[in-house]
C-alpha positions in Angstrom: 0.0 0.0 0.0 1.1 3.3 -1.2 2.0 5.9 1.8 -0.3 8.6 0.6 -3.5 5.6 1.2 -2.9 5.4 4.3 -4.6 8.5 6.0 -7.8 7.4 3.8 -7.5 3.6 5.3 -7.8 5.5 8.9 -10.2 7.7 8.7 -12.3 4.5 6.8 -11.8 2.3 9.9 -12.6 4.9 11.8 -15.5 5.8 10.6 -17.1 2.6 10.6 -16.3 2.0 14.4 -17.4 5.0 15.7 -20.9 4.6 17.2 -24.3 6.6 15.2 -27.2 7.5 16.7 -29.8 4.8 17.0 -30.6 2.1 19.7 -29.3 1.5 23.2 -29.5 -1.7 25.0 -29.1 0.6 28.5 -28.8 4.1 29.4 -26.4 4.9 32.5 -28.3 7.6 35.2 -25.6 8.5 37.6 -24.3 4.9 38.8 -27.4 2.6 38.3 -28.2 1.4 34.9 -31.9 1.3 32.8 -32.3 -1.4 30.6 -34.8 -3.0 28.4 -37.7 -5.2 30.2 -37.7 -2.9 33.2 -40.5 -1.4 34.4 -41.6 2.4 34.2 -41.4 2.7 37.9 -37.6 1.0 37.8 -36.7 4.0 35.5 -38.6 6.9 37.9 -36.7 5.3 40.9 -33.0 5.6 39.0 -33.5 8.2 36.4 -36.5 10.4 38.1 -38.6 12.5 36.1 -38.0 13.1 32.4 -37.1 16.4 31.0 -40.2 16.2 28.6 -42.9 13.1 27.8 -44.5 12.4 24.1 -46.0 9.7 22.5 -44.6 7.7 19.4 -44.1 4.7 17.7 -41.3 1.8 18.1 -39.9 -1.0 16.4 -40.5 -3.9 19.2 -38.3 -7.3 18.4 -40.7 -10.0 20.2 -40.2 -13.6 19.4 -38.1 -13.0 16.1 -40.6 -10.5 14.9 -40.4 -7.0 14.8 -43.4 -5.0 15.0 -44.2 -1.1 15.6 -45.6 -0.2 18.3 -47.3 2.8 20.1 -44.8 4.0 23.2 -44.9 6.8 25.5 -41.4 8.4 25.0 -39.5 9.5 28.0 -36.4 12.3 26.8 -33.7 12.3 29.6 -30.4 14.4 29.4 -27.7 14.8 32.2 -26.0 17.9 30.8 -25.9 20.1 28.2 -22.6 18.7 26.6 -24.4 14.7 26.6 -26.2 13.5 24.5 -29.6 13.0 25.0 -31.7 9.5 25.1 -35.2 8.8 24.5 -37.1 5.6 26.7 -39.8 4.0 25.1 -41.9 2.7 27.2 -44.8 0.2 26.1 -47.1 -1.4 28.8 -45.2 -0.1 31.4 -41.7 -1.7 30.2 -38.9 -0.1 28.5 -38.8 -1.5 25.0 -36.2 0.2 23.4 -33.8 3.5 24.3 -32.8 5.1 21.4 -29.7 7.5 21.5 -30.3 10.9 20.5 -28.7 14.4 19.5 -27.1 17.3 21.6 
């Protein structure tokens, strides 16, 4: 490989390691975690009150089969420089958390 490639091989690998917005598995509020499958009350007990509540739809995996759903969204941020995360919460469990934008 040619020594002018290189910088273009970097940025390449980089690029496709670095993490995009989407889904979370779990969302960190202060040292306890939120994860999918727990329960709306599990997430007011760690994460408290949500900046702001909507409602929405989600793509649910169940049993090998995805599915949209209706979800109440939750919108949590811990300061201004983080970025923010969105619960969905669909009869009363957190379905999916979905990583948002500054």
């Amino acid at each position: 490989m040619r020594k002018t490639q290189w910088p273009y091989l970097i940025v390449l690998v980089a690029s496709l390691t670095v993490p995009s917005g989407g889904d979370a598995d779990s969302y960190r509020c202060g040292r306890k975690l939120i994860r999918t499958g727990d329960t709306s009350a599990d997430v007011l007990r760690v994460c408290g009150q949500p900046e702001a509540r909507d409602r929405g739809h989600a793509d649910v995996r169940a049993d090998g089969v995805s599915k949209k759903v209706s979800v109440e969204r939750w919108h949590y941020r811990q300061s201004a420089r983080s970025l923010s995360r969105i619960v969905n919460i669909h009869r009363g469990r957190v379905v999916s958390i979905e990583v948002g934008s500054r």
